[in-house]
CHARMM-style PDB file with segment names, atoms N, HN, CA, C and O in Angstrom:
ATOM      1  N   UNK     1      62.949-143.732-148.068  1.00  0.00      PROA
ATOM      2  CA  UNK     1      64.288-144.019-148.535  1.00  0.00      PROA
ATOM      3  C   UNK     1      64.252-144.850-149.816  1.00  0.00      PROA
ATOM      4  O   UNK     1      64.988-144.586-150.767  1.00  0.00      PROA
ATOM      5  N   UNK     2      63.597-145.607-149.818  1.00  0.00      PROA
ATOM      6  HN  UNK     2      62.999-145.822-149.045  1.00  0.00      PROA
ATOM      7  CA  UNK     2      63.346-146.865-151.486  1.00  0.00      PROA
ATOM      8  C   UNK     2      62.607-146.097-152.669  1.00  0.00      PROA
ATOM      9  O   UNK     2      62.534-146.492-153.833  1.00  0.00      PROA
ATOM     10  N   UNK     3      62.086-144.946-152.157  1.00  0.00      PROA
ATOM     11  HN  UNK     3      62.145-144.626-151.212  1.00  0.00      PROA
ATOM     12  CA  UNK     3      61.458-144.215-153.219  1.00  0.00      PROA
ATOM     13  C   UNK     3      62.516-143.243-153.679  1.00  0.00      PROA
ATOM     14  O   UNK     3      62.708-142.900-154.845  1.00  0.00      PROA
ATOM     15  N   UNK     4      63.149-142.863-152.657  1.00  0.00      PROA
ATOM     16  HN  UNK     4      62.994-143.142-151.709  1.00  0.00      PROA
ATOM     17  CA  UNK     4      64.466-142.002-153.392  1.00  0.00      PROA
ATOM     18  C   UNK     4      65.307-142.854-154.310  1.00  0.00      PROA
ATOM     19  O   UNK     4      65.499-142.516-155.478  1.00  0.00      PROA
ATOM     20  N   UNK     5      65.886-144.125-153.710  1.00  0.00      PROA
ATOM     21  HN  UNK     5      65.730-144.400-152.761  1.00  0.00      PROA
ATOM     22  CA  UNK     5      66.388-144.908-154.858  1.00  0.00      PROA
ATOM     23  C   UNK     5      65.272-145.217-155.922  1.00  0.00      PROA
ATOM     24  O   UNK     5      65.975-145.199-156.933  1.00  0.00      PROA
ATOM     25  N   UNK     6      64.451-145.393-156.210  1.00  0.00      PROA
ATOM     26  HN  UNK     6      63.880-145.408-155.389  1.00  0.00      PROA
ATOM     27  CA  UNK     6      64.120-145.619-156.983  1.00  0.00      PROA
ATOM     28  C   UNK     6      63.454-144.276-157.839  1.00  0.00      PROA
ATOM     29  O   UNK     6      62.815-144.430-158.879  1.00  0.00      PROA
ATOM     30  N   UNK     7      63.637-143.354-157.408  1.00  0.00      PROA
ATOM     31  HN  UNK     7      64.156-143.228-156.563  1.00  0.00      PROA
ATOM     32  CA  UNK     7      63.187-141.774-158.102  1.00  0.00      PROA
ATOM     33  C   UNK     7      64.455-141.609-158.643  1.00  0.00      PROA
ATOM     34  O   UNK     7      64.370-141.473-159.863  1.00  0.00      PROA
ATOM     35  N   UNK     8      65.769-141.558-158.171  1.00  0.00      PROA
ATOM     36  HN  UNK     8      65.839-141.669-157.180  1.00  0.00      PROA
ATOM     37  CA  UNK     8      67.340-141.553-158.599  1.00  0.00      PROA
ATOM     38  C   UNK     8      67.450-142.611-159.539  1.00  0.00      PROA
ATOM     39  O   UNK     8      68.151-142.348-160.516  1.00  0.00      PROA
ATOM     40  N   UNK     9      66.909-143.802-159.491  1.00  0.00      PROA
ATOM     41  HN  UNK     9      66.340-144.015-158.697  1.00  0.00      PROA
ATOM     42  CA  UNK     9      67.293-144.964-160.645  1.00  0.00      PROA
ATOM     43  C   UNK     9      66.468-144.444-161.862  1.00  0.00      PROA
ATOM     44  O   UNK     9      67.027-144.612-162.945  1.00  0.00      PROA
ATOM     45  N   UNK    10      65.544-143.991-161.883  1.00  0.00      PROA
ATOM     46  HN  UNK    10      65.089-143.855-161.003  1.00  0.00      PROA
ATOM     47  CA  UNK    10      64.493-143.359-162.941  1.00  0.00      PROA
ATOM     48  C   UNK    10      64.858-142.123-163.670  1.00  0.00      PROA
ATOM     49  O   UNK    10      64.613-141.882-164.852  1.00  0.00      PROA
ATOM     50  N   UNK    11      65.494-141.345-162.790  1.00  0.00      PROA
ATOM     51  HN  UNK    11      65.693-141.541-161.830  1.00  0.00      PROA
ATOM     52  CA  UNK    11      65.781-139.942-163.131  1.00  0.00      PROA
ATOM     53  C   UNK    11      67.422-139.924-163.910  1.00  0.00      PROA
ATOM     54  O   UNK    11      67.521-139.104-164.823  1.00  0.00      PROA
ATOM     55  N   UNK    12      68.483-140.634-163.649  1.00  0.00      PROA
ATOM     56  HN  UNK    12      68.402-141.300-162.907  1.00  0.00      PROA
ATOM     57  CA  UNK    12      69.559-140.483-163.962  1.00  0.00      PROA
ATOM     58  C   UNK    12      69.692-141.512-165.002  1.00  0.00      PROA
ATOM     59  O   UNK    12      69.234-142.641-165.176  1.00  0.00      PROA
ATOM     60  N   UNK    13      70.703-140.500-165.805  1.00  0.00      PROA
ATOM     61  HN  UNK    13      71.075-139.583-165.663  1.00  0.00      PROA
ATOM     62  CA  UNK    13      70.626-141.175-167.636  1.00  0.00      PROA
ATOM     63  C   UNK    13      72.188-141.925-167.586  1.00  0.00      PROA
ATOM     64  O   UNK    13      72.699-142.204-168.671  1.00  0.00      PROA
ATOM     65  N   UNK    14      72.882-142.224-166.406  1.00  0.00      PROA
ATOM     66  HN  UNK    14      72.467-141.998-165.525  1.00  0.00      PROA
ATOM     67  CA  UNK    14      74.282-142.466-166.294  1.00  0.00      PROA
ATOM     68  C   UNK    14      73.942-144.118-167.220  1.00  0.00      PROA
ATOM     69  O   UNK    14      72.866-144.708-167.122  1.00  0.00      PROA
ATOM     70  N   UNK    15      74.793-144.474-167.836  1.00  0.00      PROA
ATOM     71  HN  UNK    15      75.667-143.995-167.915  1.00  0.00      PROA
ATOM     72  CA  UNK    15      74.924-145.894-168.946  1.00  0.00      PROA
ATOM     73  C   UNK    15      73.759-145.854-170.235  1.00  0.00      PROA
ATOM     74  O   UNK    15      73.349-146.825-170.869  1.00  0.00      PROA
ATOM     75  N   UNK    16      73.491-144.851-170.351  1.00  0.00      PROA
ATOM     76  HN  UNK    16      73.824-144.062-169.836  1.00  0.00      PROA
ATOM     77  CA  UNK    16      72.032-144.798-171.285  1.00  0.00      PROA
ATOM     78  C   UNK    16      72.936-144.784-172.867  1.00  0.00      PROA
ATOM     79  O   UNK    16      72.326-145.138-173.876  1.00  0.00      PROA
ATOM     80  N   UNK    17      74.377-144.360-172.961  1.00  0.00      PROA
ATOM     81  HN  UNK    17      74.873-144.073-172.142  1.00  0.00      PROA
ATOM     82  CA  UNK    17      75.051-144.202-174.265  1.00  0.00      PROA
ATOM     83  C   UNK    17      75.452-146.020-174.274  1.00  0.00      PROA
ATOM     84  O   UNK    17      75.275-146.871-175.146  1.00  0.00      PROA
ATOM     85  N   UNK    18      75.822-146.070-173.422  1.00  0.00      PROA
ATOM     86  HN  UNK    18      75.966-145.378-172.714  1.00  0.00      PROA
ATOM     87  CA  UNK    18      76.418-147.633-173.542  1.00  0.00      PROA
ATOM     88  C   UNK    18      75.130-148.946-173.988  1.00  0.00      PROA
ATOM     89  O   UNK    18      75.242-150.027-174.566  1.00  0.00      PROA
ATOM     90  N   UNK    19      74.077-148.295-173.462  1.00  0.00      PROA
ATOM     91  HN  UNK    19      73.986-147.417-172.992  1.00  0.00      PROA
ATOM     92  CA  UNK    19      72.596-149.026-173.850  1.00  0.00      PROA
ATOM     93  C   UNK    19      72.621-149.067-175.364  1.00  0.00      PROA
ATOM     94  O   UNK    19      72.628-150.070-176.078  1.00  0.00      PROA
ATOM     95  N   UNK    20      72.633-147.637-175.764  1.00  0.00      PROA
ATOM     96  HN  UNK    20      72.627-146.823-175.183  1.00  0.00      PROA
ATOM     97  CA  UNK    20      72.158-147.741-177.225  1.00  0.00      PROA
ATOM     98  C   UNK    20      72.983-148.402-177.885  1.00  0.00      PROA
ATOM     99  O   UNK    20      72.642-149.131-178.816  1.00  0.00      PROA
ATOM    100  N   UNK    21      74.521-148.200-177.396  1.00  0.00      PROA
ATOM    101  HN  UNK    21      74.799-147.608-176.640  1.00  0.00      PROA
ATOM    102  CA  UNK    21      75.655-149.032-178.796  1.00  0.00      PROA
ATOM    103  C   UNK    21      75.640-150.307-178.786  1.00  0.00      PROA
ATOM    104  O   UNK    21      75.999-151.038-179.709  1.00  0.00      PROA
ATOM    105  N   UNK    22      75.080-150.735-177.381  1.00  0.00      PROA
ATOM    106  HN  UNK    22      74.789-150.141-176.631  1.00  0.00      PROA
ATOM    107  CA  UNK    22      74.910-152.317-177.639  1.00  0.00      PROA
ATOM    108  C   UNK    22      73.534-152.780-178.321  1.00  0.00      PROA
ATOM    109  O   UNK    22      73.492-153.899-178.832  1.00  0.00      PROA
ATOM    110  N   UNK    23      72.784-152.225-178.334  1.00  0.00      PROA
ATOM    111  HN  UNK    23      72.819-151.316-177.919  1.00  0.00      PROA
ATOM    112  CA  UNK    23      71.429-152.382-179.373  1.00  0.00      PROA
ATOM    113  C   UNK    23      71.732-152.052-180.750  1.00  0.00      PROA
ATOM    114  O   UNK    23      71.330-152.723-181.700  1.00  0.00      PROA
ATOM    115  N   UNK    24      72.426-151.040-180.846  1.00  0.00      PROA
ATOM    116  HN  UNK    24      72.753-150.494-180.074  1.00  0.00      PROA
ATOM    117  CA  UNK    24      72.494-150.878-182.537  1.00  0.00      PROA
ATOM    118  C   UNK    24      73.858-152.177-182.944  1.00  0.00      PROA
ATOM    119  O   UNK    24      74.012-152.675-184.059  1.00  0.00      PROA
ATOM    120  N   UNK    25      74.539-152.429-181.942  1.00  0.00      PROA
ATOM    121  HN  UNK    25      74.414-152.024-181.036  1.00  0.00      PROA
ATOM    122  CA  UNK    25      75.652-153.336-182.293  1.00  0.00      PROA
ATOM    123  C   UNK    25      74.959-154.692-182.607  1.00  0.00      PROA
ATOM    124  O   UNK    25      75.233-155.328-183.624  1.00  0.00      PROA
ATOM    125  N   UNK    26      73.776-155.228-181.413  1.00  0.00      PROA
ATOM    126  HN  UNK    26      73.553-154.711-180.587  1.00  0.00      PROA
ATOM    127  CA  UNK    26      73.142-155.803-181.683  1.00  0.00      PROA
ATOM    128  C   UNK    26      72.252-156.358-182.901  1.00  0.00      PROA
ATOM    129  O   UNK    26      72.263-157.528-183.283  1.00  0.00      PROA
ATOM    130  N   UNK    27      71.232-154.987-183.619  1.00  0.00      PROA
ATOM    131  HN  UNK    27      71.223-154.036-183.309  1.00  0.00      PROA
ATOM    132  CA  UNK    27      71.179-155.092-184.993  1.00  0.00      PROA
ATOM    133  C   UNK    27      71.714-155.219-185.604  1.00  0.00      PROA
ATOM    134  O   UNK    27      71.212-155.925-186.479  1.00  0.00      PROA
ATOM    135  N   UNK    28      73.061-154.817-185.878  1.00  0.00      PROA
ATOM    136  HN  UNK    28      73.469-154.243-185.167  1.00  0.00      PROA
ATOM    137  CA  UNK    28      73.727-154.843-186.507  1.00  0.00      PROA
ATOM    138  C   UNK    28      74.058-156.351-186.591  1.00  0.00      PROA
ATOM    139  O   UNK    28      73.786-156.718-187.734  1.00  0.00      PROA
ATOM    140  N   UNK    29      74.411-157.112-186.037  1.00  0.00      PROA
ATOM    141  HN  UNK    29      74.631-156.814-185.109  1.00  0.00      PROA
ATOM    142  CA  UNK    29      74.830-158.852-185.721  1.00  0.00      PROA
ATOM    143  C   UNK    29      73.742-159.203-186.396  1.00  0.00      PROA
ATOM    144  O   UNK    29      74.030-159.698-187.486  1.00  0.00      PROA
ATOM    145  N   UNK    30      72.290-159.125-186.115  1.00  0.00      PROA
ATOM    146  HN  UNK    30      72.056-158.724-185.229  1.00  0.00      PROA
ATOM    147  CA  UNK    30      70.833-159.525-186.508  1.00  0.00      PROA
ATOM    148  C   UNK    30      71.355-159.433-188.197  1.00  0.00      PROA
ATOM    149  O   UNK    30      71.553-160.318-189.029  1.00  0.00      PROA
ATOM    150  N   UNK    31      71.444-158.262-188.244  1.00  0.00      PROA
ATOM    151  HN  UNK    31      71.283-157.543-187.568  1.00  0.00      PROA
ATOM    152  CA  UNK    31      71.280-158.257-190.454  1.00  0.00      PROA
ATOM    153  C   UNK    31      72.432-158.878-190.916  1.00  0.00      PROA
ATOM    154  O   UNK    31      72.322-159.433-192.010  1.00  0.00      PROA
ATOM    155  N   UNK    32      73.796-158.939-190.210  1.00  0.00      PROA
ATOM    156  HN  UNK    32      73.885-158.489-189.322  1.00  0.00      PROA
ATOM    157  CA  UNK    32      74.897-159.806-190.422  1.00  0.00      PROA
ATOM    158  C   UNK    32      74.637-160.943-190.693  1.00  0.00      PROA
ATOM    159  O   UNK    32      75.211-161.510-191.623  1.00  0.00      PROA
ATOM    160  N   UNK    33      73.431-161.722-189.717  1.00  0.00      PROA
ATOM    161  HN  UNK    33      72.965-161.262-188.961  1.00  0.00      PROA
ATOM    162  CA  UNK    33      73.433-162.926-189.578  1.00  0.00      PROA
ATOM    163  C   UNK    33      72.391-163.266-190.762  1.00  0.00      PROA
ATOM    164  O   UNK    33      72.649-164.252-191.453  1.00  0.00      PROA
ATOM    165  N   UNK    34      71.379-162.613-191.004  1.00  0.00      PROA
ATOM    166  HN  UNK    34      71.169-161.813-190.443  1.00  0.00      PROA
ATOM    167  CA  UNK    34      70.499-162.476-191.958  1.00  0.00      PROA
ATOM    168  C   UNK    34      71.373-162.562-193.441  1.00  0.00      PROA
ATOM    169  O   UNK    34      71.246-163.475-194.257  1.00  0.00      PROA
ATOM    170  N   UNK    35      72.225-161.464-193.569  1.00  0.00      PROA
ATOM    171  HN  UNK    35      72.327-160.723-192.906  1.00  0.00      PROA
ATOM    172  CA  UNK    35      72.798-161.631-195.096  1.00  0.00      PROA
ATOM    173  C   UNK    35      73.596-162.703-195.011  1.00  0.00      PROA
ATOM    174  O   UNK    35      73.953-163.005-196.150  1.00  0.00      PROA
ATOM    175  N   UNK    36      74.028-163.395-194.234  1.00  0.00      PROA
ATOM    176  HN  UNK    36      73.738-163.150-193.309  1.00  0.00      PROA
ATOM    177  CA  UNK    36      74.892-164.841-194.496  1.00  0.00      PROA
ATOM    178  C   UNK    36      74.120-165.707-194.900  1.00  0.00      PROA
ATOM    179  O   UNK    36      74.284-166.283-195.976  1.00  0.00      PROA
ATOM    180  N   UNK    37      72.629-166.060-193.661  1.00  0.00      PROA
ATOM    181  HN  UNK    37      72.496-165.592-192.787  1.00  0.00      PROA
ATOM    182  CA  UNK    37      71.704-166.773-193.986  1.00  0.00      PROA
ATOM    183  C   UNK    37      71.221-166.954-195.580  1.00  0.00      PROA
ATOM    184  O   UNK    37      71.319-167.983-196.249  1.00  0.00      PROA
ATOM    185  N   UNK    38      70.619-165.540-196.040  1.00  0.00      PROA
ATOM    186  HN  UNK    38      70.539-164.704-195.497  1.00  0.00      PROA
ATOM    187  CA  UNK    38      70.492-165.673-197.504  1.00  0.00      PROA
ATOM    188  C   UNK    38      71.505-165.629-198.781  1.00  0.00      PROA
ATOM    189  O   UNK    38      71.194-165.638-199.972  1.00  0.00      PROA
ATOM    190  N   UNK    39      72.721-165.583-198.236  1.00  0.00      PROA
ATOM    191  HN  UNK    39      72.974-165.576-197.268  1.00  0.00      PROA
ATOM    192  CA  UNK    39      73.437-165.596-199.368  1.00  0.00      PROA
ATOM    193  C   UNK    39      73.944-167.078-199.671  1.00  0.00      PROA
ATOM    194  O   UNK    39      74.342-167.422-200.784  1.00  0.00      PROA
ATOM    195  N   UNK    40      73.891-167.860-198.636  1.00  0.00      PROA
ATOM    196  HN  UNK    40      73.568-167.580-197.732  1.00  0.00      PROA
ATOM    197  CA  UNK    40      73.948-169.083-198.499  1.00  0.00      PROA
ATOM    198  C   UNK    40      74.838-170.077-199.105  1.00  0.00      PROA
ATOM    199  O   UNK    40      74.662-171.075-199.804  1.00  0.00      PROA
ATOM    200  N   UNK    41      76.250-169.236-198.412  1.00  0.00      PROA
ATOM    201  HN  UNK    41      76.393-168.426-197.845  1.00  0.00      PROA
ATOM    202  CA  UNK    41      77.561-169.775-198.523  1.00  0.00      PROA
ATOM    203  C   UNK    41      78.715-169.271-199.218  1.00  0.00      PROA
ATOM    204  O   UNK    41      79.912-169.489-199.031  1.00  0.00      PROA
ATOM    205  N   UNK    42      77.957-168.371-200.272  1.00  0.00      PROA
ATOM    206  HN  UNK    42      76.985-168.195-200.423  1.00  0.00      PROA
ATOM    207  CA  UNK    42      78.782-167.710-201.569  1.00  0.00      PROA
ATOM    208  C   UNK    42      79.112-166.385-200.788  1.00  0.00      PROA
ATOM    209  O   UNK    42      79.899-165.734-201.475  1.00  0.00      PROA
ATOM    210  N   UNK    43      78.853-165.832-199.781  1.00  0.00      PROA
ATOM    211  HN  UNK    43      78.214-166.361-199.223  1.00  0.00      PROA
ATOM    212  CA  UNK    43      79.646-164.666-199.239  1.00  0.00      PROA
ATOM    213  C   UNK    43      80.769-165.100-198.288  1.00  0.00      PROA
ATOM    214  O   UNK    43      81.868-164.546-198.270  1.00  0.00      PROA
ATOM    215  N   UNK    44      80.331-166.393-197.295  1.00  0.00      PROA
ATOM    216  HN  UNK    44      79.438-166.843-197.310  1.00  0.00      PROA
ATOM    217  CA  UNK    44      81.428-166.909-196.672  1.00  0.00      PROA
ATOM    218  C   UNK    44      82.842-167.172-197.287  1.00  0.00      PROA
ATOM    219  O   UNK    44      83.944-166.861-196.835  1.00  0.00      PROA
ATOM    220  N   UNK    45      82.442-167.970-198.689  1.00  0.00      PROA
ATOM    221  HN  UNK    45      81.547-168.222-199.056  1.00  0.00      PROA
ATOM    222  CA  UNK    45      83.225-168.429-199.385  1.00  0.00      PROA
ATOM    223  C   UNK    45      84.191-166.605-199.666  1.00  0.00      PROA
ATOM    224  O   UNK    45      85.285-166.364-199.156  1.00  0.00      PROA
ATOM    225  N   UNK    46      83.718-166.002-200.207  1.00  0.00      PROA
ATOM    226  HN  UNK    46      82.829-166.197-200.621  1.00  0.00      PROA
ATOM    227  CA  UNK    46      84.428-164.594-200.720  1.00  0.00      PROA
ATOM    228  C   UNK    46      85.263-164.400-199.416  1.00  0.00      PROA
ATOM    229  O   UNK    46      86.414-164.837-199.411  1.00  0.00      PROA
ATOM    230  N   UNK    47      84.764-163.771-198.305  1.00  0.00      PROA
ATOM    231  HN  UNK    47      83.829-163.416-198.310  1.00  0.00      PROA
ATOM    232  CA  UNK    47      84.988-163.876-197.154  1.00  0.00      PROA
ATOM    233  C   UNK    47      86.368-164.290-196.878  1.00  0.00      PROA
ATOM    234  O   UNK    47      87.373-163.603-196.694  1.00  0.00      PROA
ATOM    235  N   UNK    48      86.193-165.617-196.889  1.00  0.00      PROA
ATOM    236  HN  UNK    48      85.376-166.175-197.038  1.00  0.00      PROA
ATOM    237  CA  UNK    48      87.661-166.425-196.739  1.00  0.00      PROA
ATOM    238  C   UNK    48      88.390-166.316-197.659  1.00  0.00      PROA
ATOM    239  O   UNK    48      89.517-166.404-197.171  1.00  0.00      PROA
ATOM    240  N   UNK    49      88.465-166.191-198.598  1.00  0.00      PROA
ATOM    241  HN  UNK    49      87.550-166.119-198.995  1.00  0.00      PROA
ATOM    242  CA  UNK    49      89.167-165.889-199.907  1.00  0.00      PROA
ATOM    243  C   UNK    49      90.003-164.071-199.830  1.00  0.00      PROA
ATOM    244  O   UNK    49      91.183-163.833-200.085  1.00  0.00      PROA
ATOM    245  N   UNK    50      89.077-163.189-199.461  1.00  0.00      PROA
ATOM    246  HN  UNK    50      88.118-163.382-199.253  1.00  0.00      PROA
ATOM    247  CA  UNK    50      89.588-162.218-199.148  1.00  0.00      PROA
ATOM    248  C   UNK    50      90.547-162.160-197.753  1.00  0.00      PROA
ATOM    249  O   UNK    50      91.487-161.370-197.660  1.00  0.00      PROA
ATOM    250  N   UNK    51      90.164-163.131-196.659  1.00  0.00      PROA
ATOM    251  HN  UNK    51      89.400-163.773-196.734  1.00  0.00      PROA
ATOM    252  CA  UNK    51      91.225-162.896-195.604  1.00  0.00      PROA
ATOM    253  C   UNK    51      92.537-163.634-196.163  1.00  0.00      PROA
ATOM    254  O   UNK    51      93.648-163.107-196.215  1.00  0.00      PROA
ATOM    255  N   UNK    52      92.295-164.648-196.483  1.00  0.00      PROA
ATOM    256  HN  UNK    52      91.392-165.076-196.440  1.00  0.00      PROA
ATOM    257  CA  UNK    52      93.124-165.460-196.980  1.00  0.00      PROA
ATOM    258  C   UNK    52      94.455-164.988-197.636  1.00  0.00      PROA
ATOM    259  O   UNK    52      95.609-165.396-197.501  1.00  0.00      PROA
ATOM    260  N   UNK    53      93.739-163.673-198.638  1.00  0.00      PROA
ATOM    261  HN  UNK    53      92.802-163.342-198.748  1.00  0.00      PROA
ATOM    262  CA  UNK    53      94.850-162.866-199.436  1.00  0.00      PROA
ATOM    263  C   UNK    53      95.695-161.839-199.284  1.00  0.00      PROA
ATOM    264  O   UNK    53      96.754-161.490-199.806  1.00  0.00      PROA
ATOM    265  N   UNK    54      94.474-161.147-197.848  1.00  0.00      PROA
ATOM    266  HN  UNK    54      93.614-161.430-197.424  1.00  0.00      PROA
ATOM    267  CA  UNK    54      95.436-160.202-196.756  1.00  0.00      PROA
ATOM    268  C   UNK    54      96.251-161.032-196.007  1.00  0.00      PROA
ATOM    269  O   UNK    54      97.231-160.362-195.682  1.00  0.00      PROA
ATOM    270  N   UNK    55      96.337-162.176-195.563  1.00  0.00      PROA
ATOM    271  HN  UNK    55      95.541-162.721-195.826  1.00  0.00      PROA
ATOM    272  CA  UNK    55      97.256-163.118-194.787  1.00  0.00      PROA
ATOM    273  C   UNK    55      98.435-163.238-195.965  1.00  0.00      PROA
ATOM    274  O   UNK    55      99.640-163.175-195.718  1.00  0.00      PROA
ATOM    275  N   UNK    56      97.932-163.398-197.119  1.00  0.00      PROA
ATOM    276  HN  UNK    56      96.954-163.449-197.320  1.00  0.00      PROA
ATOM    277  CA  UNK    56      99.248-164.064-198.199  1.00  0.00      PROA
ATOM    278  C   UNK    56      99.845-162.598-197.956  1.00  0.00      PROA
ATOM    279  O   UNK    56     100.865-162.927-197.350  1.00  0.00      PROA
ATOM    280  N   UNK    57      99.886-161.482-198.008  1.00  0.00      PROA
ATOM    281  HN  UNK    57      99.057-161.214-198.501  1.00  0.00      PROA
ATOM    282  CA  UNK    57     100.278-160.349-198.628  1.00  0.00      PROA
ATOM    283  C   UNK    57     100.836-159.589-196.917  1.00  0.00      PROA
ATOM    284  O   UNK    57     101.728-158.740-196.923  1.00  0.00      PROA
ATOM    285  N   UNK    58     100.416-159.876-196.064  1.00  0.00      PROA
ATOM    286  HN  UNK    58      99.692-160.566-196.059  1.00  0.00      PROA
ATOM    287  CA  UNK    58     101.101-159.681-194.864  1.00  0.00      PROA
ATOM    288  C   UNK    58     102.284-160.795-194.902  1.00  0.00      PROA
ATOM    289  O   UNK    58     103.408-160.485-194.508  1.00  0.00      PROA
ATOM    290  N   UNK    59     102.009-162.073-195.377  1.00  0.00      PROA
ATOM    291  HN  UNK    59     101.095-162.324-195.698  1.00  0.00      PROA
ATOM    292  CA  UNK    59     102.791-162.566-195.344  1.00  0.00      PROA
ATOM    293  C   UNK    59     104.633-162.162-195.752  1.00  0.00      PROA
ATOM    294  O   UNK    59     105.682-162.026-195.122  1.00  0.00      PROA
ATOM    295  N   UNK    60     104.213-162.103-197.055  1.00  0.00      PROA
ATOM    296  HN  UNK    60     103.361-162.214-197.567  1.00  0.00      PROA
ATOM    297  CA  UNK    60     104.764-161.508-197.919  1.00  0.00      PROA
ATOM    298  C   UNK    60     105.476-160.244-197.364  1.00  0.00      PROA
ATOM    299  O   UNK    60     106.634-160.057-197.737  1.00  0.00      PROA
ATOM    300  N   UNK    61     104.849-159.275-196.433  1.00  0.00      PROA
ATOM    301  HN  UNK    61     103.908-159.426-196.130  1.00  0.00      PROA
ATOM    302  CA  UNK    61     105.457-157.940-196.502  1.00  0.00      PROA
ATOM    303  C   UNK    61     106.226-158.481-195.083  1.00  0.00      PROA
ATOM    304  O   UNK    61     107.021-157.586-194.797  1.00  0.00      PROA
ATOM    305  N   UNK    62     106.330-159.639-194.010  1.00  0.00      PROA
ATOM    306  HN  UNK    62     105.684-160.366-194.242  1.00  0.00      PROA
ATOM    307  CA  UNK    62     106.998-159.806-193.429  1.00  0.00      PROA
ATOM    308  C   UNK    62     108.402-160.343-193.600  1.00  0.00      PROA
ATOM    309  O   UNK    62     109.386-160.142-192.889  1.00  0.00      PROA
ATOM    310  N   UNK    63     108.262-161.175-194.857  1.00  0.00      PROA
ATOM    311  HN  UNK    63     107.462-161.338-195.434  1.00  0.00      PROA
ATOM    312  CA  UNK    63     109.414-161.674-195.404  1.00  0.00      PROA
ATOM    313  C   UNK    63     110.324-160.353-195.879  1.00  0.00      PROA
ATOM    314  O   UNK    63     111.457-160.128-195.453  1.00  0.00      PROA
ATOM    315  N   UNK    64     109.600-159.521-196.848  1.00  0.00      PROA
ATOM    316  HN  UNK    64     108.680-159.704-197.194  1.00  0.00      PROA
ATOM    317  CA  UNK    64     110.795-158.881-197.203  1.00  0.00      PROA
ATOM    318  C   UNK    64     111.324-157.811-196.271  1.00  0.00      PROA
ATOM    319  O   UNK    64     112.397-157.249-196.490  1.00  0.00      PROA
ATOM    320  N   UNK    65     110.343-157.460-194.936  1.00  0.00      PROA
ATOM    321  HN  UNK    65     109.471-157.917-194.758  1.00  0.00      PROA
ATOM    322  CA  UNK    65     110.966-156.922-194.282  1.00  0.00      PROA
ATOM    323  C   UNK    65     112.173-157.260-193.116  1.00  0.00      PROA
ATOM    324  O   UNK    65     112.905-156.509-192.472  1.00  0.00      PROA
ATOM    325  N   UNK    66     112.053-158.515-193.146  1.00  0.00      PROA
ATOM    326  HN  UNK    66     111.458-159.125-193.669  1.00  0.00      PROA
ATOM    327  CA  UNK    66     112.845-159.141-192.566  1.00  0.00      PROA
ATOM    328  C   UNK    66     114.164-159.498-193.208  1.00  0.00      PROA
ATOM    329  O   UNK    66     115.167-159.539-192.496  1.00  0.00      PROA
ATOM    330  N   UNK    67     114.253-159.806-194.728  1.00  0.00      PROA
ATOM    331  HN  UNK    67     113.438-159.773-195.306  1.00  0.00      PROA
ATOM    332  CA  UNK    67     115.129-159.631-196.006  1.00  0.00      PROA
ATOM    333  C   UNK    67     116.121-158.330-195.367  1.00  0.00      PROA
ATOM    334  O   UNK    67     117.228-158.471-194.848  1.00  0.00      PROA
ATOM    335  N   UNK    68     115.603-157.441-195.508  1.00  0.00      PROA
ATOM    336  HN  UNK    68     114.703-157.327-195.930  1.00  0.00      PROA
ATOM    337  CA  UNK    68     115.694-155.943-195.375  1.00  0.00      PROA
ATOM    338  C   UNK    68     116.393-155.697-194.275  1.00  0.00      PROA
ATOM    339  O   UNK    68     117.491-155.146-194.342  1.00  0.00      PROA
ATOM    340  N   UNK    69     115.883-156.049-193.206  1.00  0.00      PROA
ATOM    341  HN  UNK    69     114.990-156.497-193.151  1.00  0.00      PROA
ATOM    342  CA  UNK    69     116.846-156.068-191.966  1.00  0.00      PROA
ATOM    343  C   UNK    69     117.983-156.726-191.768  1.00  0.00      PROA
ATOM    344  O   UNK    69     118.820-156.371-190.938  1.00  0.00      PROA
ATOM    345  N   UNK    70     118.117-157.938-192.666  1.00  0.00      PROA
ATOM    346  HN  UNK    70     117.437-158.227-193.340  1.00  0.00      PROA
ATOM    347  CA  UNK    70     119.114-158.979-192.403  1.00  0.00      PROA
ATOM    348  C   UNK    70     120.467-158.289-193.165  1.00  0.00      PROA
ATOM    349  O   UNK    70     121.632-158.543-192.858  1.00  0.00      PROA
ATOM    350  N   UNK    71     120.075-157.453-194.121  1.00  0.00      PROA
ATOM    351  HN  UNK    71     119.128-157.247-194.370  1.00  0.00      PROA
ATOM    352  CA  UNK    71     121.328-156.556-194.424  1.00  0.00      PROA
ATOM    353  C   UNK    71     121.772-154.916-193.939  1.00  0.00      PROA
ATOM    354  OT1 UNK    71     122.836-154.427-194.319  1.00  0.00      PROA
TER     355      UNK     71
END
């Protein structure tokens, strides 16, 4: 009986897609963390500067849509 489970745990590929996306997601974090490391502050800095300007500009498109509604 323990050899069948364990011939069935060996043989069946059920979660084997979910394995790989978390390994390549994984690398992926690894070289993320790597190009921050060496850029060493000047991408963070961009970074924030670019969210910063999608926040101003959402901002922005909430106001006038709200403008917009109020008439």
């Amino acid at each position: 009986m323990i050899w069948k489970c364990i011939k069935r745990f060996t043989q069946e590929e059920d979660g084997q897609g979910i394995t790989e996306y978390a390994c390549v997601l994984a690398f992926v974090c690894l070289l993320v963390l790597v190009v921050f490391e060496f850029s060493q502050g000047s991408l963070a800095f961009a970074l924030s500067q670019s969210v910063s300007s999608m926040v101003g500009q959402l901002d922005r498109l909430n106001l006038a849509t709200d403008a917009a509604n109020a008439t």
